[in-house]
C-alpha positions in Angstrom: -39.6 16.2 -73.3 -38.1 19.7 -72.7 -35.8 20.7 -69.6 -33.9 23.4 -68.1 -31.1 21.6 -66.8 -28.1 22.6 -64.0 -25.5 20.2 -64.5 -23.3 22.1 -62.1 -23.1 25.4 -60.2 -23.5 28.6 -62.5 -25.1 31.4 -63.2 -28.6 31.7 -65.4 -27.0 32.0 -68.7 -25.1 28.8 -68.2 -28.6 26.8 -67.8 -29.4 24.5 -70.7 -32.3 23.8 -72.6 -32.1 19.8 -73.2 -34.5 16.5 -74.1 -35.1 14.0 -71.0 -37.4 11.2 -71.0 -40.9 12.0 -70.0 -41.3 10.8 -66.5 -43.7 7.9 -65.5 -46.0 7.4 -62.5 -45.2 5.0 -60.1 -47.1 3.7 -57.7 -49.2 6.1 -55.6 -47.9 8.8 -58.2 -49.5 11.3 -60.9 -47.8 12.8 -64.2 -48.2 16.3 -64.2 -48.2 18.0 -67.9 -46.9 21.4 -66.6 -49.3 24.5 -68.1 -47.1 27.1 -65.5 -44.2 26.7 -63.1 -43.3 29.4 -61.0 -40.1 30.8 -59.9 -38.9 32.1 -56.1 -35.8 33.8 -55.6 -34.2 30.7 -53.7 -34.1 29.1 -57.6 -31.1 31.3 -58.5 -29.7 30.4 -55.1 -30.0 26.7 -55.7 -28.3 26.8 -59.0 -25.1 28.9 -58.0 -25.0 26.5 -55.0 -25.7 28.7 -52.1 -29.0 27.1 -51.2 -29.6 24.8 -48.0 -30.8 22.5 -50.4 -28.8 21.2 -52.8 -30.5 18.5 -55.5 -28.1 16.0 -57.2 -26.9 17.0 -60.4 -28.8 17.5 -63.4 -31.7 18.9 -62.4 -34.7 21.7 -63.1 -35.3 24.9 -61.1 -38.7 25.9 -60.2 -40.2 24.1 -57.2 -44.3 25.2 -57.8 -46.2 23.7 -61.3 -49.9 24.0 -62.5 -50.8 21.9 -64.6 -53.1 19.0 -65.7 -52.8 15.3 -64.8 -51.4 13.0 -67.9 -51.5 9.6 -66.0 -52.0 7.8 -62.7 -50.0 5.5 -61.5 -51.4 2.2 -59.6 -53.4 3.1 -56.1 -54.4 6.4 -57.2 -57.7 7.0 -56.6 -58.3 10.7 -56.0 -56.8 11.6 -59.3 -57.8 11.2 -62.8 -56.6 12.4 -66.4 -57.7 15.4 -67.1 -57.5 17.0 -63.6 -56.4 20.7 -63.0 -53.7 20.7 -60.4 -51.1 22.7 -58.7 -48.2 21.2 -56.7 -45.1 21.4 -54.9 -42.0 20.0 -56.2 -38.9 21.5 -54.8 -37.5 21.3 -58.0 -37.6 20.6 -61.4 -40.8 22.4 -62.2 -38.4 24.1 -65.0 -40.2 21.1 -67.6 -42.7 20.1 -69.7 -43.8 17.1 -67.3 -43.0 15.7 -63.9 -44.0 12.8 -61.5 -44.9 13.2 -58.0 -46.1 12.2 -54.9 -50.7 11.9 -55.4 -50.8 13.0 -51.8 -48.8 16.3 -53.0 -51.2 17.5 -55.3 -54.1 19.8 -55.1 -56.9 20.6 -57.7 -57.9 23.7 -58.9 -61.2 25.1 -60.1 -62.0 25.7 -63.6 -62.3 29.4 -62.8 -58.5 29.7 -61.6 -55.9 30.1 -64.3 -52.9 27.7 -64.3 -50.0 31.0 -63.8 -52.1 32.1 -60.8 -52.7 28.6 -59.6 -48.7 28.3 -59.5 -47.6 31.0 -58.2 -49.8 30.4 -54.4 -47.7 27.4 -52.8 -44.7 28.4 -51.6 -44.7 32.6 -50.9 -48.7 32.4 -49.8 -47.8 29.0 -47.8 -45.0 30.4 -46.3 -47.0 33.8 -45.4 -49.6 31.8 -44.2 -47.5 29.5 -41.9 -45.7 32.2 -40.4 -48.3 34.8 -39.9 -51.0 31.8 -38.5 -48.2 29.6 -36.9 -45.4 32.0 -35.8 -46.7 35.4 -35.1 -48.9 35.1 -32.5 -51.0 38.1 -33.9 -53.7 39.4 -32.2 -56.3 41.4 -34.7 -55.4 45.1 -35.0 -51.7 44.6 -34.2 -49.2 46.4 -36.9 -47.5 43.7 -38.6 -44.5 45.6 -40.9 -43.5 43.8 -44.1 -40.1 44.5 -45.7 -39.9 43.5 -49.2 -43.4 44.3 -49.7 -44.2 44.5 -53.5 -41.8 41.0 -53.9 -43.5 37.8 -53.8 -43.4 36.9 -50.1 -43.9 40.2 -49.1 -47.1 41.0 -51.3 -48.6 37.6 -49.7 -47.7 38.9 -46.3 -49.5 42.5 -47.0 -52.6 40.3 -48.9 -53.0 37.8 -45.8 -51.9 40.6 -43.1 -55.5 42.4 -44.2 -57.1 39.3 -44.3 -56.6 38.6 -40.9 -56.9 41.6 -39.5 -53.3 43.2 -39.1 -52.8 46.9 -39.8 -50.0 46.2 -42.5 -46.9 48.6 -43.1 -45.2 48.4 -46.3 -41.4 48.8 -46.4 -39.6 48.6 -49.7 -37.1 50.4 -52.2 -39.3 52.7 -54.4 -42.8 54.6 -54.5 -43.9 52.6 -57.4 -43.4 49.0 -55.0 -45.3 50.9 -52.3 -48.2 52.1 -54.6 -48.7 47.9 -55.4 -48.2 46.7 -52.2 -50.9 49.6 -50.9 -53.3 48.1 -53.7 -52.9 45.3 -52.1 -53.6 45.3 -48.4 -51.3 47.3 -47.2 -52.8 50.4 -45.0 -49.3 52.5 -44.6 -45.8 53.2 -46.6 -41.7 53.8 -46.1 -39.7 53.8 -48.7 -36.2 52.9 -46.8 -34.6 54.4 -50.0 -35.5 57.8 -48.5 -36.3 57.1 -44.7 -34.5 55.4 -41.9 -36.3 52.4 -41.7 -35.8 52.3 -37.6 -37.0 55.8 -37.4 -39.9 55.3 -40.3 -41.2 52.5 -37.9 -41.4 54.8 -34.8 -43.2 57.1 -36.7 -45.6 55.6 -38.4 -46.3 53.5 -34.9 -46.6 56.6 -32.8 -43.2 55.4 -31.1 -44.6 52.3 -30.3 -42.8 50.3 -33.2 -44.0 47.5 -35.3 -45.8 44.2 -32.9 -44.7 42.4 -36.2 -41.8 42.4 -38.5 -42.1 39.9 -41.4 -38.3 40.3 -42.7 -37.8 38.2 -46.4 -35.0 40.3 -47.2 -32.2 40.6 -44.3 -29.1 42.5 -45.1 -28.8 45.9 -42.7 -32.6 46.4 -43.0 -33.1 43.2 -40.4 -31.3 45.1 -37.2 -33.0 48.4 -38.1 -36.4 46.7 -38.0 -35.7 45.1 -35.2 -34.6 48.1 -33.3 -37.9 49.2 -33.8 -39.9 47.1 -33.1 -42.4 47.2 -30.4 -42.2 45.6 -26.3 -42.6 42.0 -26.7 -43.0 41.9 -30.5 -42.4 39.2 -33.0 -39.0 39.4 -35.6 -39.8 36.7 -38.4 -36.8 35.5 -40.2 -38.1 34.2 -43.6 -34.8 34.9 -46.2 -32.4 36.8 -47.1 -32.9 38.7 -50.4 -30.3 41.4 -50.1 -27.6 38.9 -50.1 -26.0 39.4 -46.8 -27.4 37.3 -44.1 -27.6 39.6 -40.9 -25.6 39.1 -37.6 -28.4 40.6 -35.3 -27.1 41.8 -31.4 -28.7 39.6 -29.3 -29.0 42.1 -26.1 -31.9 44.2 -28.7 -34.1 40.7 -27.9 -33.5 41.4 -24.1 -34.1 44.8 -24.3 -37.2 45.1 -26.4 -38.3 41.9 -24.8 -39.1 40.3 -28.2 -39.0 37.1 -30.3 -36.6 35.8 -33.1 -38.5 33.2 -34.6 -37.5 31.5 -37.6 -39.9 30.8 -40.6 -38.8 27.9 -42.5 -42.1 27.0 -44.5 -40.0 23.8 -46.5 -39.3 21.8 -43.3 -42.5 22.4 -41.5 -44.6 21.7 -44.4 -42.3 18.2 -44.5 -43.1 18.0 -40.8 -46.5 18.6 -40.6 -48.6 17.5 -44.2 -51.9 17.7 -43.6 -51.8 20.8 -42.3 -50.4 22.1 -45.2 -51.8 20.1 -47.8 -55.1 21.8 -45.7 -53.3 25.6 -46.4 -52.9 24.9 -49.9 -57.2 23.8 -50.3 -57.4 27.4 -48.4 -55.1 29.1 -50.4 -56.1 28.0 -53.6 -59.8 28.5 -52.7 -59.3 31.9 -51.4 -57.6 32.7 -55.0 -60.6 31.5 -57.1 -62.6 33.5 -54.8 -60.9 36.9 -55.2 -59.6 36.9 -51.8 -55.9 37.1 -52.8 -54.7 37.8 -55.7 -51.6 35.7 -56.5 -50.7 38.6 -58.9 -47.9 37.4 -62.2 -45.6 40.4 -62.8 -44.2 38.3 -66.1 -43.7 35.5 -67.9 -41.8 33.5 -70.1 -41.0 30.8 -72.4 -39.6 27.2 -71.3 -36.1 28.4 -73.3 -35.8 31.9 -71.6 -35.5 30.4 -67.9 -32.4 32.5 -67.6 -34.2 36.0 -68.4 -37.0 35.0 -66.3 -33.7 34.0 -63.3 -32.4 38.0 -64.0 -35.8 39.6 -62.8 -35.6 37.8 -60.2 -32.0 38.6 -59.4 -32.2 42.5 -60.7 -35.3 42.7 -57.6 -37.1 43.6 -60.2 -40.5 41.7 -60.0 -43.6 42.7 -58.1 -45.6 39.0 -58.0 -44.5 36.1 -59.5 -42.2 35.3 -62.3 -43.9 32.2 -63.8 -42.5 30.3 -67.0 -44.5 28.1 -69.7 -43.5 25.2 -70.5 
């Protein structure tokens, strides 16, 4: 079978398109023919080496596939050929076919297309976990969401509504604000054009933001959380911009907030049927309209680097998804 291999650290053009054997199911394990992998941000990270995670050598980016079982292996009873499925790998989703875990895997309805289907795991899960598990929201609080039109933010601004957050978009451009305000976001600030600090006063009366869902760090984090509101919640869920922020600790005492970390990868580890239970909700709030689990582009199998340079350029609003 096909494969987009990193046999050492480098850059996206350096990946190479290569044959490996086709995978087999062991024991309590299911062969996934991959329809759609999806790509997050932390994939380009992995391969230059600057992830927390670092897979032995050669492997695939792209930790989310859809896709439809090929074979079982023995003690699999839930599963069958034929099945429509999404899944979380870590990674080498960046393939024609892949074994994993039975318990891993989640089916998807008929009426939920396989690049959709991929792209809900990780930046809906990790929305969902920190929003439900971490932000101790109370419906009607103001929950900002930097990075808004990127994956993980979107998510945030689509689940935010859902829940009943009044959601505040924060990104680089007009036209990201225009799609994260089609989709669930209520208010807007560019931080291209506005303090970001200030922005949140004013579009919170002064108050400042109860929530701050932070995907991006750099010198945005300590400006949002200058402003955010008395006893609010900073969630730290990546670092985007590159630069990963050294925040004064006496703003915590002052503001009398929360710093809580949001590390979806290890609690989902920690804790699987609760997630295995986010992903059912996930992918049934999807089929039903609820969220939209928008693609911005796809690609070919071979053009796994182009697909890497979206990513890298911030240029994608949604998911980047490749096709195997």
């Amino acid at each position: 079978m096909k494969a987009i291999l990193c046999s050492q650290y480098c850059q996206p053009d350096d990946l190479v398109l290569a044959d490996v054997a086709d995978p087999v199911a062991e024991a309590g394990q299911a062969v996934i023919a991959i329809k759609s992998a999806a790509l997050n941000f932390f994939d380009l990270l992995m391969i230059q080496g600057k992830y927390q995670i670092k897979p032995p050598f050669p492997f695939s980016p792209a930790a989310e596939v859809a896709g439809v079982i090929e074979s079982v292996g023995a003690g699999v009873t839930d599963l069958k050929v034929g099945d429509r499925v999404v899944a979380s790998c870590g990674h080498n989703g960046a393939r024609e076919k892949i074994a994993l875990p039975a318990d891993s895997i989640v089916k998807i309805p008929d009426n939920l297309d396989f690049d959709r289907a991929a792209g809900i795991i990780i930046i809906y899960g990790t929305a969902l976990h920190a929003l439900e598990d971490r932000a101790s929201f109370k419906p009607g609080e103001t929950l900002a969401v930097l990075g808004a039109a990127g994956g993980t933010g979107l998510a945030a601004c689509e689940l935010g509504k859902l829940m009943g957050l009044k959601v505040i978009a924060c990104a680089s451009s007009d036209e990201k604000l225009e799609f994260a305000k089609a989709h669930g976001a209520e208010l807007t600030l560019n931080y291209a054009k506005e303090d970001l600090k200030e922005g949140l006063r004013r579009l919170t009366n002064g108050k400042g933001a109860d929530i701050i869902f932070d995907p991006v760090g750099g010198a945005y984090a300590e400006a949002a959380l200058r402003s955010i509101a008395w006893e609010g919640r900073f969630l730290v869920i990546g670092f985007a911009a590159g630069d990963i922020p050294k925040m004064p600790l006496n703003l915590a005492l002052l503001k009398g907030c929360d710093i809580r970390g949001v590390f979806w990868g290890a609690w989902a580890r920690l804790n699987p049927d609760k997630n295995r239970a986010n992903l059912e909700k996930l992918v049934k709030w999807t089929a039903e309209g609820k969220i939209s689990s928008h693609v911005d582009r796809t690609f070919p199998l071979a053009q796994t680097a182009d697909a890497l340079k979206v990513l890298a350029g911030r240029k994608a609003m949604g998911k980047v998804i490749l096709h195997p």
